[in-house]
PDB file of N, H, CA, C and O in Angstrom:
ATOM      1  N   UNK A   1      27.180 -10.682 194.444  1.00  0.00           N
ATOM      2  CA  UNK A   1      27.576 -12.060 194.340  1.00  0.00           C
ATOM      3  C   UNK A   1      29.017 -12.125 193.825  1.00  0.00           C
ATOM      4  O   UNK A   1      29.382 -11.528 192.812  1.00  0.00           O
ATOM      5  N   UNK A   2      30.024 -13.090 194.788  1.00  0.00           N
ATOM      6  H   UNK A   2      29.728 -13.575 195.611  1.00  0.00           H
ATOM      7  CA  UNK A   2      31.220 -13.334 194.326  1.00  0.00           C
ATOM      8  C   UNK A   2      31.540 -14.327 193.346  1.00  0.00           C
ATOM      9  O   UNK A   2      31.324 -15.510 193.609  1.00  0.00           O
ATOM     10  N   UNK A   3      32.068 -13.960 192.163  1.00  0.00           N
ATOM     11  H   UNK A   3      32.243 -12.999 191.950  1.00  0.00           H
ATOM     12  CA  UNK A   3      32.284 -15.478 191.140  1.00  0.00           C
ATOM     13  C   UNK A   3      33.815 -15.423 191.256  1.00  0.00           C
ATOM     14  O   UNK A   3      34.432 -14.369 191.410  1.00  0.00           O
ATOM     15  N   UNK A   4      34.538 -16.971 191.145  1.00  0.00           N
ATOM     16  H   UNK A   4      34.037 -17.827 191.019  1.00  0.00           H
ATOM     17  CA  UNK A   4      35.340 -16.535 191.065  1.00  0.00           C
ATOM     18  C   UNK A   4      35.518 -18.206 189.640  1.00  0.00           C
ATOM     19  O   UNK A   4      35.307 -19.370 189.979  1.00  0.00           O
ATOM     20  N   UNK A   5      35.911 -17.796 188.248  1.00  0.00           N
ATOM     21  H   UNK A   5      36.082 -16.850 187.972  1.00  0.00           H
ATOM     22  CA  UNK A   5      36.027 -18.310 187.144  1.00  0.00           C
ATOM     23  C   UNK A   5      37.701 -18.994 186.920  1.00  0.00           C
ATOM     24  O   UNK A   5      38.722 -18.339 187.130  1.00  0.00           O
ATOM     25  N   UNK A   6      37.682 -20.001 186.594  1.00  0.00           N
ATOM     26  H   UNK A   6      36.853 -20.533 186.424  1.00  0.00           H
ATOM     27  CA  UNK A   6      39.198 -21.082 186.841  1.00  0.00           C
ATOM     28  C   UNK A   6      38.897 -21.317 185.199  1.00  0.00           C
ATOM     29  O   UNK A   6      37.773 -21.039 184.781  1.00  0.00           O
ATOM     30  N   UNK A   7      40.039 -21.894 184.169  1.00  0.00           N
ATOM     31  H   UNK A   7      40.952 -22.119 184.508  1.00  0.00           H
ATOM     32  CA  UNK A   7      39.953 -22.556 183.196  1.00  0.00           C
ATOM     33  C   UNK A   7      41.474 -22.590 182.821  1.00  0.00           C
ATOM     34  O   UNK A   7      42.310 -21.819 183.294  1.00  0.00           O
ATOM     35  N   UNK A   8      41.723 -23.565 181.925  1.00  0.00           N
ATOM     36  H   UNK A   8      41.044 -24.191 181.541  1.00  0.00           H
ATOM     37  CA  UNK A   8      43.241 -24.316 181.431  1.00  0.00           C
ATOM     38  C   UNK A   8      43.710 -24.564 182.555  1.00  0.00           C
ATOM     39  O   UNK A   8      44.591 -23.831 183.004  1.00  0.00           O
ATOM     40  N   UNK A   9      43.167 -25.813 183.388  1.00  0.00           N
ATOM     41  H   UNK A   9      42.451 -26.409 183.023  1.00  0.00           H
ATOM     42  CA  UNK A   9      43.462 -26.323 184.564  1.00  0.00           C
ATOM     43  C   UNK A   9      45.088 -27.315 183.403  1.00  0.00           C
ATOM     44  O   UNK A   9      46.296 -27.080 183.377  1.00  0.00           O
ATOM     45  N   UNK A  10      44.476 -28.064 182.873  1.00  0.00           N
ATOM     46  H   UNK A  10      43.494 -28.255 182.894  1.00  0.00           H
ATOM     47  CA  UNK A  10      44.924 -28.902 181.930  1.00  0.00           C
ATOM     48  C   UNK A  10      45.963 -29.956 182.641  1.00  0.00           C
ATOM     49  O   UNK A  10      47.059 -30.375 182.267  1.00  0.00           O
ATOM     50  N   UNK A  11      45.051 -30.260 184.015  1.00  0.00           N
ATOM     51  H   UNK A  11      44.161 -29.919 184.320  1.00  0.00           H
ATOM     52  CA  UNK A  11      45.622 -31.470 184.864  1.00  0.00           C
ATOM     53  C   UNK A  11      46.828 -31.139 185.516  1.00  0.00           C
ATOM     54  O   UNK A  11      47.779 -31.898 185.707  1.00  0.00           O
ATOM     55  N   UNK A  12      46.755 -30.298 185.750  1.00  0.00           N
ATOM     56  H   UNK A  12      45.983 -29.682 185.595  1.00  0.00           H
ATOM     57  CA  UNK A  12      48.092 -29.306 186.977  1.00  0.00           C
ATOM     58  C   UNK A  12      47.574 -28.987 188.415  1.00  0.00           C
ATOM     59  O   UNK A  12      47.456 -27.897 188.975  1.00  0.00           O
ATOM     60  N   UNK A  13      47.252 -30.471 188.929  1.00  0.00           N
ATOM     61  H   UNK A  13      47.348 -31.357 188.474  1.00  0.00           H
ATOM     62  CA  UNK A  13      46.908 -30.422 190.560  1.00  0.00           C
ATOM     63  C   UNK A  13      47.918 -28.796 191.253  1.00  0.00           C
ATOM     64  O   UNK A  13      47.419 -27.964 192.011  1.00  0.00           O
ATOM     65  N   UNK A  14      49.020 -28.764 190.836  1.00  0.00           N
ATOM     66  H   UNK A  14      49.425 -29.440 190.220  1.00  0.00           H
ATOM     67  CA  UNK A  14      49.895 -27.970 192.061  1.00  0.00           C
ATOM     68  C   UNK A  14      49.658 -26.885 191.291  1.00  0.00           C
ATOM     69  O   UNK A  14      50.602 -26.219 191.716  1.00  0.00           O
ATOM     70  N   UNK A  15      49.161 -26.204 190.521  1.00  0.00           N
ATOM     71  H   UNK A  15      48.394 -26.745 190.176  1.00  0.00           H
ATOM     72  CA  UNK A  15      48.780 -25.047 190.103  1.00  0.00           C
ATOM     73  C   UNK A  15      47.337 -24.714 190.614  1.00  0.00           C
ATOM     74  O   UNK A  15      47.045 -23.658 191.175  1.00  0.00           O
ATOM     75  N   UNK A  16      46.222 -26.033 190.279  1.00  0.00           N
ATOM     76  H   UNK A  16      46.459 -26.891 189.824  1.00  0.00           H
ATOM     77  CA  UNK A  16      45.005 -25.596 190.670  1.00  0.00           C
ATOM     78  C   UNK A  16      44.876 -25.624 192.351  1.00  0.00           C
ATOM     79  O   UNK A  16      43.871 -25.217 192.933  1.00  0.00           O
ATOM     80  N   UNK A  17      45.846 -26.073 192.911  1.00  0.00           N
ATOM     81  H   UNK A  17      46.663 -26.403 192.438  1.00  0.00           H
ATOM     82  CA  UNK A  17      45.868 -26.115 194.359  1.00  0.00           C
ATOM     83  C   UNK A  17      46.371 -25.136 194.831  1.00  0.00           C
ATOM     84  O   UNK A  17      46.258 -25.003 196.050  1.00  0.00           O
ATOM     85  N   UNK A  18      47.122 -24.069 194.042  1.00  0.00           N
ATOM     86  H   UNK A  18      47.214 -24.177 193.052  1.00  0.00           H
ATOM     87  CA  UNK A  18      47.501 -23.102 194.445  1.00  0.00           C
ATOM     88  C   UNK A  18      46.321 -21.724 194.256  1.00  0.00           C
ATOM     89  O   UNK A  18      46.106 -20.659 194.836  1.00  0.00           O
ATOM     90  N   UNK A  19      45.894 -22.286 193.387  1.00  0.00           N
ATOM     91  H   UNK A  19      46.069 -23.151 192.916  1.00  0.00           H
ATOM     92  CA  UNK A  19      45.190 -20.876 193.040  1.00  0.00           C
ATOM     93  C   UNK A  19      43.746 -21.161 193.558  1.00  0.00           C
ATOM     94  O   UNK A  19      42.759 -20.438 193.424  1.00  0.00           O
ATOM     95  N   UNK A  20      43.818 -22.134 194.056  1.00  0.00           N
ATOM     96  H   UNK A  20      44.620 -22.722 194.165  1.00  0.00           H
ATOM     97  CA  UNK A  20      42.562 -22.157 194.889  1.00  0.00           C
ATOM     98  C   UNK A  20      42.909 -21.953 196.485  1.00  0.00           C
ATOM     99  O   UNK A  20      42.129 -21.417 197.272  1.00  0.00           O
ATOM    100  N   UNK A  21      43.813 -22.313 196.730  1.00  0.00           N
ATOM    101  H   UNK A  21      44.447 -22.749 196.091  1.00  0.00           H
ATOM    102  CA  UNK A  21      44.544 -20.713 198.258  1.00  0.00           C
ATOM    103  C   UNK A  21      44.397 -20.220 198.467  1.00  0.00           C
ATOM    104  O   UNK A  21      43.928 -19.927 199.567  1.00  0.00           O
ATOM    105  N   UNK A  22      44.852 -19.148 196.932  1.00  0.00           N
ATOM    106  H   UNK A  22      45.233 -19.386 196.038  1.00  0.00           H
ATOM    107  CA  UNK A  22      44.843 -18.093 196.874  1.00  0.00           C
ATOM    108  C   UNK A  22      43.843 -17.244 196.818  1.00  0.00           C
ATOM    109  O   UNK A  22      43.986 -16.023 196.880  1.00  0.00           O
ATOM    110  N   UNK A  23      42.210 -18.138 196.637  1.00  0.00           N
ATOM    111  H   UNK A  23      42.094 -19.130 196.587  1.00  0.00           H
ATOM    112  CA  UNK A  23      40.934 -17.276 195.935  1.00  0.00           C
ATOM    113  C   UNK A  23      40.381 -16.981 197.491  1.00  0.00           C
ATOM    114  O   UNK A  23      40.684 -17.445 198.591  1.00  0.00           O
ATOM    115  N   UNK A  24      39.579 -16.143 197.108  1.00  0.00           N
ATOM    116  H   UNK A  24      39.333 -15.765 196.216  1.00  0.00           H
ATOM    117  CA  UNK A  24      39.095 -15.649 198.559  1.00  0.00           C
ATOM    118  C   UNK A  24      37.741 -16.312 198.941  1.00  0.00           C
ATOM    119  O   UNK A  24      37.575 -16.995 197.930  1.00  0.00           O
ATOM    120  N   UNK A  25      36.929 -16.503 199.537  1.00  0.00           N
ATOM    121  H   UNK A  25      37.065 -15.948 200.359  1.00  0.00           H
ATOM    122  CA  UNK A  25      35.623 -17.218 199.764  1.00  0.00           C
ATOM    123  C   UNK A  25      34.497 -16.270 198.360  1.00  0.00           C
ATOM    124  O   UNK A  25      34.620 -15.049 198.257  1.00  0.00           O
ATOM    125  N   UNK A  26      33.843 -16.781 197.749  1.00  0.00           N
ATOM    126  H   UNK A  26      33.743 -17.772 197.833  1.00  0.00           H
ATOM    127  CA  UNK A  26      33.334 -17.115 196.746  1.00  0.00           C
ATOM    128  C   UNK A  26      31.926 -17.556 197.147  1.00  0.00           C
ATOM    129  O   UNK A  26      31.649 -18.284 198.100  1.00  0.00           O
ATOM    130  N   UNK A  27      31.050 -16.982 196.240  1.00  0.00           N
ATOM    131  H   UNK A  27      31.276 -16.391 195.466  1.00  0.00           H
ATOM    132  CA  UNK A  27      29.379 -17.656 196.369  1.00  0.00           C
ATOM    133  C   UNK A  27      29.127 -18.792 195.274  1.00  0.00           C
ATOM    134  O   UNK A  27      28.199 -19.580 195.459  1.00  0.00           O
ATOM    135  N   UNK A  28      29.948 -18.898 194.113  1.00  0.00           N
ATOM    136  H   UNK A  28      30.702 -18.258 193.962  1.00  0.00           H
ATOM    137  CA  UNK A  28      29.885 -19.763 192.999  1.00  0.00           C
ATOM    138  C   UNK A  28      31.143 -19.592 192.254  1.00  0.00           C
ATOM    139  O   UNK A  28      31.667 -18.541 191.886  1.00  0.00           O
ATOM    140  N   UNK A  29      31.649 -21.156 192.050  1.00  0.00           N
ATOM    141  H   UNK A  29      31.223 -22.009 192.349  1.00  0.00           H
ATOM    142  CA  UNK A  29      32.635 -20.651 191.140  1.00  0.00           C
ATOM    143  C   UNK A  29      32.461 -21.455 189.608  1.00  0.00           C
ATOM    144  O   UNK A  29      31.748 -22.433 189.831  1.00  0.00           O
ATOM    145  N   UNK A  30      32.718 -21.428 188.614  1.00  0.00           N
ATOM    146  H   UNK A  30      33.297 -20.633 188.432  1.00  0.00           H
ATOM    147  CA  UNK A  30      32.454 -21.498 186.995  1.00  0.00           C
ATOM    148  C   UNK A  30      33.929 -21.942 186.664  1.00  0.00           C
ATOM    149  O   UNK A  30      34.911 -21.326 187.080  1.00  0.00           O
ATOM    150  N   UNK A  31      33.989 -23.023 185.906  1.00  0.00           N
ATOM    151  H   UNK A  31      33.192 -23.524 185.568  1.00  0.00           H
ATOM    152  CA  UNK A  31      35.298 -24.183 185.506  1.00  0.00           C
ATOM    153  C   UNK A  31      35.064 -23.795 183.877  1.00  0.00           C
ATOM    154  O   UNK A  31      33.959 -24.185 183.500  1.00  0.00           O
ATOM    155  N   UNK A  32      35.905 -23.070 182.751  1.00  0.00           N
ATOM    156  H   UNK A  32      36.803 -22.753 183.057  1.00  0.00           H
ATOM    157  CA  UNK A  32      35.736 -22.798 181.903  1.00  0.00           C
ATOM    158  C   UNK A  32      36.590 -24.182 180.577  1.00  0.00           C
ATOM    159  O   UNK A  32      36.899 -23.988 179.401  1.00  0.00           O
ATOM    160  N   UNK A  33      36.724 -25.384 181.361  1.00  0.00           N
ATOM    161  H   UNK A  33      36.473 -25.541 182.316  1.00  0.00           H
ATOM    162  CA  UNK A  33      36.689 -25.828 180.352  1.00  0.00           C
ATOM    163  C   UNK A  33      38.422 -26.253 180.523  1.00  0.00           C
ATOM    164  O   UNK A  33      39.218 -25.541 181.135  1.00  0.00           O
ATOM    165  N   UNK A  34      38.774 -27.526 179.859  1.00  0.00           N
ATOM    166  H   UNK A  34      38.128 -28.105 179.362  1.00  0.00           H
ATOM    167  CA  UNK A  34      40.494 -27.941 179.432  1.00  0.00           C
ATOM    168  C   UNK A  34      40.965 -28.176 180.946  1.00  0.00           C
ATOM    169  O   UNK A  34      42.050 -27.748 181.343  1.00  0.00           O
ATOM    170  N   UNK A  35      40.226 -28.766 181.626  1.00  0.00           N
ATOM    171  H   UNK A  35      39.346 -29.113 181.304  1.00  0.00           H
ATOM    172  CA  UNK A  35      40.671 -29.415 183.176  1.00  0.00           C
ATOM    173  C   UNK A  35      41.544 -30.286 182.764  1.00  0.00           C
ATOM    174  O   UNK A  35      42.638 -29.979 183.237  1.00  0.00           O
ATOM    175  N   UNK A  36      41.618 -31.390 182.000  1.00  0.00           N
ATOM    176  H   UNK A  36      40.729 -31.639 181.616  1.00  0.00           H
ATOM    177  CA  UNK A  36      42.752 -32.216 181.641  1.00  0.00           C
ATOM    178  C   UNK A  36      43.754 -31.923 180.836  1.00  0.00           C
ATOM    179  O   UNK A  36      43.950 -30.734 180.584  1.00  0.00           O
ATOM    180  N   UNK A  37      44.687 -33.033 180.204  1.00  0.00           N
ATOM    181  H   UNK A  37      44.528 -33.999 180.409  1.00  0.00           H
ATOM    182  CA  UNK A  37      45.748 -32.795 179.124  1.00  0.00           C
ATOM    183  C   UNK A  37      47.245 -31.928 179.675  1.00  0.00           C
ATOM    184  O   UNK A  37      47.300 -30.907 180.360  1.00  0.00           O
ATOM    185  N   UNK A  38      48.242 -32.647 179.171  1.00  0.00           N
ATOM    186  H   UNK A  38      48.198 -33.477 178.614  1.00  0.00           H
ATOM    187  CA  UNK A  38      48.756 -32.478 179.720  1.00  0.00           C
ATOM    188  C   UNK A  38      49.670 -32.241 180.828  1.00  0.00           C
ATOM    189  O   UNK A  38      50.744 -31.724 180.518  1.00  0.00           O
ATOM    190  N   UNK A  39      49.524 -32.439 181.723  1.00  0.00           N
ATOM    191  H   UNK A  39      48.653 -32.859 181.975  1.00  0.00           H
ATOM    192  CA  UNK A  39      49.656 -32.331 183.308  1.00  0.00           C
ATOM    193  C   UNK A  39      49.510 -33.831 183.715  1.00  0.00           C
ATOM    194  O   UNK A  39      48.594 -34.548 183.313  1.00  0.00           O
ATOM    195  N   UNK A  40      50.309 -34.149 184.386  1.00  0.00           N
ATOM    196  H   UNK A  40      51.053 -33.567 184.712  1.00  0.00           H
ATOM    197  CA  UNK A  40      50.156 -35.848 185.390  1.00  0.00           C
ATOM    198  C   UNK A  40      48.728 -36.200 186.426  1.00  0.00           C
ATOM    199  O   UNK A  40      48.286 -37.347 186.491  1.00  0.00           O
ATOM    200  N   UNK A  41      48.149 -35.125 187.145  1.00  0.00           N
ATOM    201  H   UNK A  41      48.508 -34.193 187.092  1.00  0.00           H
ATOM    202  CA  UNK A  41      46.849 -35.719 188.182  1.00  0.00           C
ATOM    203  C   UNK A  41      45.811 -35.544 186.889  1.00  0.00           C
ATOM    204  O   UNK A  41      45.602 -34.335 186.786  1.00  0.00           O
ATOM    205  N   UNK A  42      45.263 -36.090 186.121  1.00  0.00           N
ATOM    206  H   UNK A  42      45.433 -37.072 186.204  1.00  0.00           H
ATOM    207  CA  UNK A  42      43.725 -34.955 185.520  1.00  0.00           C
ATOM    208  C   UNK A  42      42.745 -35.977 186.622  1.00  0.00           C
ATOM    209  O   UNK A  42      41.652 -35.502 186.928  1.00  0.00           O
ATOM    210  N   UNK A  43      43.045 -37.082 187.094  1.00  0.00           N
ATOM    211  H   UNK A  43      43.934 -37.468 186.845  1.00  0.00           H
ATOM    212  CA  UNK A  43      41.525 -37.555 187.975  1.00  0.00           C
ATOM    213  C   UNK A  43      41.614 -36.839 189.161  1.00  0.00           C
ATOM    214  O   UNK A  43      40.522 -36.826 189.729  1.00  0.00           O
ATOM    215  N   UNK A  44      42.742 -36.056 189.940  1.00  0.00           N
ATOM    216  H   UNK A  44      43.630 -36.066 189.479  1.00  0.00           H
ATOM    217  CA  UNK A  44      42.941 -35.577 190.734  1.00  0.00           C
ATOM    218  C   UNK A  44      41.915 -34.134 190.924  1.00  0.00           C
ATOM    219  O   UNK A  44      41.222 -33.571 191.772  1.00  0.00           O
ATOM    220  N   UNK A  45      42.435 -33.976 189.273  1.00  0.00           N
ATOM    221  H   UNK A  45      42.998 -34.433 188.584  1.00  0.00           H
ATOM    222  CA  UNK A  45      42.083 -32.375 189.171  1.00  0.00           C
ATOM    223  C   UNK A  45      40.082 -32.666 188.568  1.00  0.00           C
ATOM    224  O   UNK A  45      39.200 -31.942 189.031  1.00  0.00           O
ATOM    225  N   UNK A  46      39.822 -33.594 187.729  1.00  0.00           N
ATOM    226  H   UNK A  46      40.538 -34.182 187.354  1.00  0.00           H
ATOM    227  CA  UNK A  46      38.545 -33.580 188.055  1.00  0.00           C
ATOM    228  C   UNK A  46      37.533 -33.967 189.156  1.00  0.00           C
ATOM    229  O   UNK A  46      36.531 -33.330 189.481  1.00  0.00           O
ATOM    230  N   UNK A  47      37.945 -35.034 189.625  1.00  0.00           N
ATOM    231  H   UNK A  47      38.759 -35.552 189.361  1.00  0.00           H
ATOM    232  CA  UNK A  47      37.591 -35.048 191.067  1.00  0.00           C
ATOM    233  C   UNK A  47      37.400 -33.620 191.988  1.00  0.00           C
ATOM    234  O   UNK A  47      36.451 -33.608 192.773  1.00  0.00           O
ATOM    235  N   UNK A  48      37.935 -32.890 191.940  1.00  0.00           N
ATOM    236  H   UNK A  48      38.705 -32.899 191.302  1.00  0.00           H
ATOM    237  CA  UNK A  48      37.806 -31.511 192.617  1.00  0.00           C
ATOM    238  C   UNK A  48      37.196 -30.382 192.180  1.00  0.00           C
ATOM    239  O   UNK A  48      37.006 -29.382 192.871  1.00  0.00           O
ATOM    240  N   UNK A  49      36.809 -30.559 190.767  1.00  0.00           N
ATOM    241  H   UNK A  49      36.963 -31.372 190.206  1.00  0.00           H
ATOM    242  CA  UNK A  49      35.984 -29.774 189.939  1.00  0.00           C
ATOM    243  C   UNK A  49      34.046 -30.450 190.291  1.00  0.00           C
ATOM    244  O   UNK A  49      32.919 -29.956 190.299  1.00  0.00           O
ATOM    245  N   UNK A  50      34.700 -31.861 190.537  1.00  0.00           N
ATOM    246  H   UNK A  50      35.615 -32.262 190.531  1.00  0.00           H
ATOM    247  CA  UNK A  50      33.197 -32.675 190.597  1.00  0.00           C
ATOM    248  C   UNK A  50      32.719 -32.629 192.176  1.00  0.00           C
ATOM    249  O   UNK A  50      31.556 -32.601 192.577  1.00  0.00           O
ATOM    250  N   UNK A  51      33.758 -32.628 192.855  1.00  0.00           N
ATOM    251  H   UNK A  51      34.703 -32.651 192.529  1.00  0.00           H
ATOM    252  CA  UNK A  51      33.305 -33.015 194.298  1.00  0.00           C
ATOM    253  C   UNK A  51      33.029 -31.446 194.864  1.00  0.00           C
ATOM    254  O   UNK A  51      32.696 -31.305 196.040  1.00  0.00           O
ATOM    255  N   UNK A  52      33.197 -30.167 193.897  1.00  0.00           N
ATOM    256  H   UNK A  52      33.468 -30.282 192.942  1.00  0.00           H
ATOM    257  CA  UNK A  52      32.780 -28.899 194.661  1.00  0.00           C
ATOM    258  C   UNK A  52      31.672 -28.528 193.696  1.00  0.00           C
ATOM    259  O   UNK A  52      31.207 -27.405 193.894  1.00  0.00           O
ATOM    260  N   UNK A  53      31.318 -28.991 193.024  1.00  0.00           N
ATOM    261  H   UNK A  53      31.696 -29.903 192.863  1.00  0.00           H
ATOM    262  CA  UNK A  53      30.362 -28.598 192.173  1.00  0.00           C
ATOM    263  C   UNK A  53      30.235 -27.665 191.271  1.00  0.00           C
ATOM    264  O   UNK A  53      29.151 -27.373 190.765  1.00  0.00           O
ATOM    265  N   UNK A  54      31.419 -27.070 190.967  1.00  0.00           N
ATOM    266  H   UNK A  54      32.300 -27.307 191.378  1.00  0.00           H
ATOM    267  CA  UNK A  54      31.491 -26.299 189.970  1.00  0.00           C
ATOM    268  C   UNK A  54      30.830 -26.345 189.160  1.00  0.00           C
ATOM    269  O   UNK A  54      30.700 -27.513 188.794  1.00  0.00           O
ATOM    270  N   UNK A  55      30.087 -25.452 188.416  1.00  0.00           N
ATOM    271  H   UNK A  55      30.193 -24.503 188.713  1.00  0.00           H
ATOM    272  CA  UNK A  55      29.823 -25.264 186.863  1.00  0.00           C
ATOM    273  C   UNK A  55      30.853 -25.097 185.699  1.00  0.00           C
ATOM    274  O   UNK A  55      31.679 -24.205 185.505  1.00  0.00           O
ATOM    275  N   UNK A  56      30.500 -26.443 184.841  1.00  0.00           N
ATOM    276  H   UNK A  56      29.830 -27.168 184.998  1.00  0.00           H
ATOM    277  CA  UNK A  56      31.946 -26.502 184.482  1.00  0.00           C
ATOM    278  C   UNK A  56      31.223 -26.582 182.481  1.00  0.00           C
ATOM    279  O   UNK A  56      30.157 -27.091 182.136  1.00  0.00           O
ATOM    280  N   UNK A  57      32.001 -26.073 181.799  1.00  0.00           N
ATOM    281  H   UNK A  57      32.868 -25.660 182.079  1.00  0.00           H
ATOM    282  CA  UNK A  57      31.823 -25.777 180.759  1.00  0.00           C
ATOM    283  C   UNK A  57      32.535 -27.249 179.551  1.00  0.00           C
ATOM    284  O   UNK A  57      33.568 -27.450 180.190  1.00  0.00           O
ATOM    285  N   UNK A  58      32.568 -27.662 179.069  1.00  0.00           N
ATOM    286  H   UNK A  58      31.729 -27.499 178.550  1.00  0.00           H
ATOM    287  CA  UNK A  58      32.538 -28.826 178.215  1.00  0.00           C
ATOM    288  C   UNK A  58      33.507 -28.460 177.404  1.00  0.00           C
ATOM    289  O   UNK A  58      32.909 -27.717 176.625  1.00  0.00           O
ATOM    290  N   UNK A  59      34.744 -28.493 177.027  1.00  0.00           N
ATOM    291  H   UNK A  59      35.230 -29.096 177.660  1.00  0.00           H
ATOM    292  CA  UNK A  59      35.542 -28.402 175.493  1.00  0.00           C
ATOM    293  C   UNK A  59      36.751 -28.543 175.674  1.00  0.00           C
ATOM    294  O   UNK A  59      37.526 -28.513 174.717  1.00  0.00           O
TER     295      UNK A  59
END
């Protein structure tokens, strides 16, 4: 099984859009948390954590 684990998004659409490019196809992926703050999109960037279903960790 492929995981592939994202965290300190911290609302940086053009970072998390990049590195989700870059990931290779994946069976599950795990959101470790600090998706917002900082950064200008955070509804951008949760919206995309919510609409793929990530397992996403709280803090």
């Amino acid at each position: 099984m492929k995981i592939a684990v994202f965290s300190d998004i911290h609302a940086n659409w053009q970072s998390l859009e990049a590195v989700m490019e870059d990931c290779p196809p994946v069976d599950e992926t795990l959101c470790l948390g600090d998706v917002v703050g900082y950064g200008g999109d955070p509804k951008r960037c949760v919206d995309e954590v919510m609409d793929n279903g990530w397992l996403t960790l709280v803090g």
